[in-house]
C-alpha positions in Angstrom: 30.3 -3.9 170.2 28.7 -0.8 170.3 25.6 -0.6 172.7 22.0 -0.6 171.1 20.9 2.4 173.4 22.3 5.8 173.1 23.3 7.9 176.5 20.5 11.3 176.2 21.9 14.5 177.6 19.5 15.3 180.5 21.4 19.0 181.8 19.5 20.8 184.0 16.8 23.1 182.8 15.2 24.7 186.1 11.8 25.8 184.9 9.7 25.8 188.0 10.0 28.3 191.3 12.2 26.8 194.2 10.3 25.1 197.4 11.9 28.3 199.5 10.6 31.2 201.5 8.2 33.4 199.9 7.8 31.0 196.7 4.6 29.3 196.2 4.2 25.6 197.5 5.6 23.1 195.3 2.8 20.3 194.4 4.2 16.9 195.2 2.9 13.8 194.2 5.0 10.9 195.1 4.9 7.7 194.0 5.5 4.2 196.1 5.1 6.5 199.3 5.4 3.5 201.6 8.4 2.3 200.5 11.6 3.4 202.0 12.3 6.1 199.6 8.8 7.2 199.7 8.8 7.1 203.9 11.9 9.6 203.6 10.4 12.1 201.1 7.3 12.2 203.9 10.0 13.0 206.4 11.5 15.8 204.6 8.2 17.1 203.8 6.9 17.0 207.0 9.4 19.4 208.7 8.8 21.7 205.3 4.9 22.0 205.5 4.9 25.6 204.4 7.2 24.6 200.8 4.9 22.0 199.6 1.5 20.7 199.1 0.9 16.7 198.4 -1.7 15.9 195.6 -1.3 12.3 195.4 0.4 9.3 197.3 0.9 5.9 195.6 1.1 2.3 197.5 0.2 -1.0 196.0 -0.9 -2.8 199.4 0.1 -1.4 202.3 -3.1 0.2 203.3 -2.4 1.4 206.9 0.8 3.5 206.0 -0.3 5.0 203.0 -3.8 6.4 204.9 -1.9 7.7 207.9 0.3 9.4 205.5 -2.5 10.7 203.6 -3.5 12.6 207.0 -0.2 13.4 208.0 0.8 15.7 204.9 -2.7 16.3 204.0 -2.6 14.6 200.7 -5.4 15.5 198.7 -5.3 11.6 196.6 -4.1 8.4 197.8 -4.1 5.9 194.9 -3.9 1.4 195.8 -2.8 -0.3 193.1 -4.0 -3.5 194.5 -7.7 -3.0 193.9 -8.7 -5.2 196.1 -7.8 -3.1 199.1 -9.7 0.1 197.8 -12.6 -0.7 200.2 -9.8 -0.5 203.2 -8.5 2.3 201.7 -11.4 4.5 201.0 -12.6 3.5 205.1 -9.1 4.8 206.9 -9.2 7.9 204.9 -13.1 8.3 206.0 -13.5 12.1 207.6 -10.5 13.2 205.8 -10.5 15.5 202.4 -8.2 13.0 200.8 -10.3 11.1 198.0 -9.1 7.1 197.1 -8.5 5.8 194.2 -7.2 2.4 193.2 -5.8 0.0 190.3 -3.1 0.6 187.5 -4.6 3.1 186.0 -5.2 5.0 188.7 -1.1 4.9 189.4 -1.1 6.0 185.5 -3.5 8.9 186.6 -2.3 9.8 189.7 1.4 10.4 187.7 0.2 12.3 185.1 -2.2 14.6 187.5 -1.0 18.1 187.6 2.0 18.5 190.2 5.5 20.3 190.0 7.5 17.2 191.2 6.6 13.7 191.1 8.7 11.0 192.9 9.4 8.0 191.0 9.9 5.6 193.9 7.2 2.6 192.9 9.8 -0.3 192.9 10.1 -2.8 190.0 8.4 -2.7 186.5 5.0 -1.6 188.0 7.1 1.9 188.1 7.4 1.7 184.3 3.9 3.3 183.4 3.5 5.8 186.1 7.0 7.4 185.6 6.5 7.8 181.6 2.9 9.4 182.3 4.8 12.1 184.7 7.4 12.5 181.7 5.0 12.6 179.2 3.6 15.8 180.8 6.7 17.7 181.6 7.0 17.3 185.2 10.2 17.3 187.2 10.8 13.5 188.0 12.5 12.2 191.1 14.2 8.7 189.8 14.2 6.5 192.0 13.1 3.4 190.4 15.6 1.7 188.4 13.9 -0.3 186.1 12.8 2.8 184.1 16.6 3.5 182.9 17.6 -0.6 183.2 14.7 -1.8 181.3 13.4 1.0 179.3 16.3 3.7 179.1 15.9 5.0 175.9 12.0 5.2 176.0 12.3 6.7 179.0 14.8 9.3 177.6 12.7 9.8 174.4 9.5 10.4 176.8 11.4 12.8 178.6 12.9 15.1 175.9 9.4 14.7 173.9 7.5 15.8 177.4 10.2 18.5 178.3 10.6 17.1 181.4 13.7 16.7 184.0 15.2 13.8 185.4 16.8 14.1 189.1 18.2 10.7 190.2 18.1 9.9 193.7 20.1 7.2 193.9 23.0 8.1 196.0 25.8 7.7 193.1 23.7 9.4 190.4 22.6 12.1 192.6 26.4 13.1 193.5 27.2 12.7 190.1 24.6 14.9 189.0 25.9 17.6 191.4 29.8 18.0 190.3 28.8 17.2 186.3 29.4 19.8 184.2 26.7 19.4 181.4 27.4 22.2 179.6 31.1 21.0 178.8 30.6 17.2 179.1 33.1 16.7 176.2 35.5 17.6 179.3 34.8 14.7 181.4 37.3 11.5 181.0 35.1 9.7 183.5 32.9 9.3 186.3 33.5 6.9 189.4 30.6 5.4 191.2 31.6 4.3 194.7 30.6 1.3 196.8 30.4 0.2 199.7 31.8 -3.4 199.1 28.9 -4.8 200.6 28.9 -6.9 204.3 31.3 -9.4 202.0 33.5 -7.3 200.7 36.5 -9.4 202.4 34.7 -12.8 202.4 36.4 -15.4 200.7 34.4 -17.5 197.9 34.5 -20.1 200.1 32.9 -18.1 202.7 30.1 -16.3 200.4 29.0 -20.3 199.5 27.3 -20.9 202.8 26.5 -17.3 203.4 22.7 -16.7 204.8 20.2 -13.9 203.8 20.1 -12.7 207.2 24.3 -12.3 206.8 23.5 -10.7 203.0 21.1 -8.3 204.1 23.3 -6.7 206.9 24.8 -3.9 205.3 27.5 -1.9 207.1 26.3 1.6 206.1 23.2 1.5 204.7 19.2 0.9 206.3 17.5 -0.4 203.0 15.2 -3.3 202.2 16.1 -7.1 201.7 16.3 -7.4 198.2 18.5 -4.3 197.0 20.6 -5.2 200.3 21.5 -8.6 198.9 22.2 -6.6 195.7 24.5 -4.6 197.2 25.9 -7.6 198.7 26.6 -9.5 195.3 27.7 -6.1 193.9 24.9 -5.9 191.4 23.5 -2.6 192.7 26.3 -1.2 191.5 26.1 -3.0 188.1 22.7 -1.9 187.7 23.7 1.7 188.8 26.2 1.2 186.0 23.6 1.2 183.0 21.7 3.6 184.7 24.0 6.3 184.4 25.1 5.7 181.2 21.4 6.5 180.4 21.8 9.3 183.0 25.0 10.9 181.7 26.2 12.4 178.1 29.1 9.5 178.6 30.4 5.9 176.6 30.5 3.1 178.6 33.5 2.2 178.9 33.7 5.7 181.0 32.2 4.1 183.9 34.2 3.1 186.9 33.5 1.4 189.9 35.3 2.2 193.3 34.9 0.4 196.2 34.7 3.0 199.0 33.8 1.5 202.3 33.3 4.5 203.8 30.1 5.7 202.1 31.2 9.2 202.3 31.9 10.0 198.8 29.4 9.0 197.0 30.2 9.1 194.0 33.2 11.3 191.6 33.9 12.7 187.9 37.1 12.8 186.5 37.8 15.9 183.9 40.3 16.1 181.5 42.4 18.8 183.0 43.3 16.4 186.4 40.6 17.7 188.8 38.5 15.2 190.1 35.0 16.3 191.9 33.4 14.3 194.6 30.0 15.3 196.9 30.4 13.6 200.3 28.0 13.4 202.8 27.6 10.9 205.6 25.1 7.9 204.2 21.8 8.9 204.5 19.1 9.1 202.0 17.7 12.0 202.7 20.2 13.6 201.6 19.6 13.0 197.8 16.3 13.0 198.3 16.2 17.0 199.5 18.4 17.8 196.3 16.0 16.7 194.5 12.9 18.3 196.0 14.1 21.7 196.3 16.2 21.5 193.0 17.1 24.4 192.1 17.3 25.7 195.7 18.3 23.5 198.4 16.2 22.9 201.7 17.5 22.1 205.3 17.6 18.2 205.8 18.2 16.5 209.4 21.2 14.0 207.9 23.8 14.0 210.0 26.7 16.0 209.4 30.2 14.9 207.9 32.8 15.4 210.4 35.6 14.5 208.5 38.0 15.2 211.6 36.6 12.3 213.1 35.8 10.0 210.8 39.9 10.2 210.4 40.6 8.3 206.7 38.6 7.3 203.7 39.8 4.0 201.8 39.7 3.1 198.2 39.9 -0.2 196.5 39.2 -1.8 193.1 36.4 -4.1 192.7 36.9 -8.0 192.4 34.8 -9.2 189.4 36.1 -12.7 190.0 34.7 -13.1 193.3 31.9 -10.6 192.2 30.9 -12.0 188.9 27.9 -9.4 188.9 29.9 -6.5 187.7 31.3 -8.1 184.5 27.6 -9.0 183.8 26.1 -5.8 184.3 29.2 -4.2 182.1 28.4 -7.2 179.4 24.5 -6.4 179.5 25.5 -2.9 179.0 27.7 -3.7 176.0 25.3 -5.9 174.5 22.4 -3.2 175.1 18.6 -4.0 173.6 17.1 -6.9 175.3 20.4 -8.0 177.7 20.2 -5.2 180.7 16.2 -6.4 180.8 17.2 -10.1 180.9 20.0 -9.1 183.6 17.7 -7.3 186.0 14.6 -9.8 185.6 17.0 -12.6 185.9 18.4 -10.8 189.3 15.3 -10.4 191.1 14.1 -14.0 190.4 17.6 -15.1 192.1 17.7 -12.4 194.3 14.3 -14.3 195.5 15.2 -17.5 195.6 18.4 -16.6 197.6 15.8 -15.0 200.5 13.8 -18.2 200.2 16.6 -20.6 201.3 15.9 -21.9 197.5 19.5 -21.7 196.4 22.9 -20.5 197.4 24.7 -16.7 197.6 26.9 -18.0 194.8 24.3 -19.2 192.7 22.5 -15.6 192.4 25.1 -14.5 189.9 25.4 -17.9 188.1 21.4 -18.1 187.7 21.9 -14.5 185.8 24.9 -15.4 183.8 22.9 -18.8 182.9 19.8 -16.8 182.1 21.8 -14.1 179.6 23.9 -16.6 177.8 20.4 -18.6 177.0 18.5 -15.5 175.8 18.2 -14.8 172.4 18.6 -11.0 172.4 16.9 -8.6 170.6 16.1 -4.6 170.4 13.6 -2.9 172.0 11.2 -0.9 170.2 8.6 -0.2 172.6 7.5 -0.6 176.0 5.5 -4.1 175.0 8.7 -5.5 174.5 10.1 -4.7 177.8 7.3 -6.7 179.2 7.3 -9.5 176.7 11.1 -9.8 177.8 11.0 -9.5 181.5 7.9 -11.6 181.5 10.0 -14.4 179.3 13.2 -13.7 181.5 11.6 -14.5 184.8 9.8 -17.1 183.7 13.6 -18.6 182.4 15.1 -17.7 185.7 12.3 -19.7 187.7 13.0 -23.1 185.6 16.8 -22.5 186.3 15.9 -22.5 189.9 13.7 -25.5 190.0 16.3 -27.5 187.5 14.1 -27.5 184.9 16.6 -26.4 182.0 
């Protein structure tokens, strides 16, 4: 069954000056600057002062951060979107030439304010809005929210081509992809390989993933990231969700997606061409990495990652991925199949469990089995606008919760 989305070629069409030496600052706003993708583009601009100027900085709550950022970078907006904090906001940033602003719209605003790059890093649907307004006006987009390909992949798409502007994932996978993809001749890819790490229960047995704990799920080997994308990563649904995302990413069919597991985390991701060469970027596993691809692109810009010393890291492993013990995969590939309404369904369904798992409300195991309930009880449908993707995740969560509680 052929999906209900189409893939959108999004080649590279560098328009704007690089952040380099002698080039004019590049305006930055960046959205969900709190969060740990946010905190790392701060970083990177920080040791680059001279390359770019901030215009906005996005948080929904966390006050605190988002004002002393504000100062650090000299941000000349920092935007709420809780608007009950904007009296706390607009006080920390008191003496300082950044204005506040607060609310959804103000997100919305803030997005579509003049700027050459815009992170998208706001996590979940609240991202939705924000990242279409920066597409809607051209800009050069940072992805880093994945609910905009996941949930709303071809309105995204359509918003970017109608907008004429440029998607850079930052997503580990999608960025290396994005870097060894030949766009120009994509007819002479046979496939592209997104690595992963395998998770912290890569060699657990079922048995053992049954009485697993969040603290044990959200112990990554490699990675520093937050809880819930850590447990993702631990049930292997990261890498299901990266799965639809760069079939929305890349001119490819789906069934031209593979996973690798790779517990290295030094290639991060590969694309097979029809000739026998396969190309890889490596890099040790560090976000900033991506992250200054992205902000210089076209250039590139000096980033404090450590260096690969492959010498001494002595081998890199390879194995294939166990969808019977990690069911997520064949769900993710299913959703993807099905297209419309299921990879909406999948990813609401996910977070729900993904929550109840960090809330000692249900078992490892029964993250997976929650989502596969939650899809095969859907009645699926196409997507026709961004209304729908609401109305969908809305009705999906609210599915996933009575599963939880034993209500259905």
């Amino acid at each position: 069954m052929a999906p209900m989305d189409a893939a959108v070629d999004v080649s590279p069409e560098p328009y704007i000056p690089a952040a380099g030496e002698g080039a004019a600052p590049r305006r930055v706003t960046i959205l969900g600057s709190t969060g740990s993708i946010g905190c790392n583009t701060i970083d990177l601009i920080a040791r680059h002062p001279v390359a770019f100027e901030v215009e906005a900085l996005t948080a929904q709550r966390s006050v605190e951060r988002l004002a002393e950022q504000a100062r650090a970078v000299g941000a000349k907006q920092a935007v709420i979107g809780d608007p009950a904090h904007y009296g706390a906001l607009k006080e920390a940033l008191a003496g300082t030439e950044t204005t506040a602003a607060a609310g959804p719209e103000a997100l919305v605003e803030a997005a579509a304010a003049p700027a050459d790059f815009v992170m998208a890093g706001i996590v979940g649907a609240a991202g939705l809005k924000p990242t279409l307004a920066a597409a809607a006006r051209g800009a050069v987009i940072g992805l880093a929210n994945k609910e905009c390909l996941v949930c709303a992949g071809s309105l995204m798409l359509a918003e970017v081509e109608r907008g004429g502007a440029t998607l850079l994932p930052v997503d580990s996978e999608h960025n290396a992809i994005y870097q060894v993809f030949d766009f120009e001749r994509a007819d002479s890819v046979e496939k592209i390989v997104l690595t992963a790490s395998g998770g912290p229960f890569r060699e657990a047995s079922v048995e053992t993933m049954a009485q697993a704990t969040p603290e044990q799920a959200v112990a990554h080997p490699n990675w520093d990231m937050g809880a819930k994308i850590s447990v993702d990563s631990a049930t292997m649904m990261n890498k299901g969700l990266e799965m639809i995302e760069a079939f929305h990413l890349f001119p490819v069919d789906a069934e031209q997606i593979e996973v690798l597991v790779h517990p290295q985390s030094v290639i991060h991701s590969m694309v097979a061409y029809e000739d026998g060469s396969v190309l890889a970027q490596l890099g040790t596993p560090d976000m900033r990495t991506p992250i200054a691809y992205a902000l210089a692109w076209p250039a590139r810009m000096a980033a404090p990652s450590p260096r690969l010393d492959l010498a001494t890291l002595g081998r890199l492993t390879f194995e294939p991925p166990d969808e019977v013990r990690f069911p997520a995969l064949r769900l993710a590939r299913e959703a993807l199949t099905q297209g419309g309404s299921a990879p909406i369904v999948l990813n609401a369904a996910n977070e729900i469990a993904v929550g109840g798992f960090l809330e000692r409300r249900i078992g490892f195991l029964e993250i997976a089995q929650t989502v596969e309930r939650c899809l095969e009880q859907t009645n699926h449908r196409a997507v026709t606008g961004l209304d729908d993707v609401y109305e969908i995740d809305g009705a999906a969560r609210e599915h996933a919760e009575r599963l939880l509680a034993g209500d259905t």
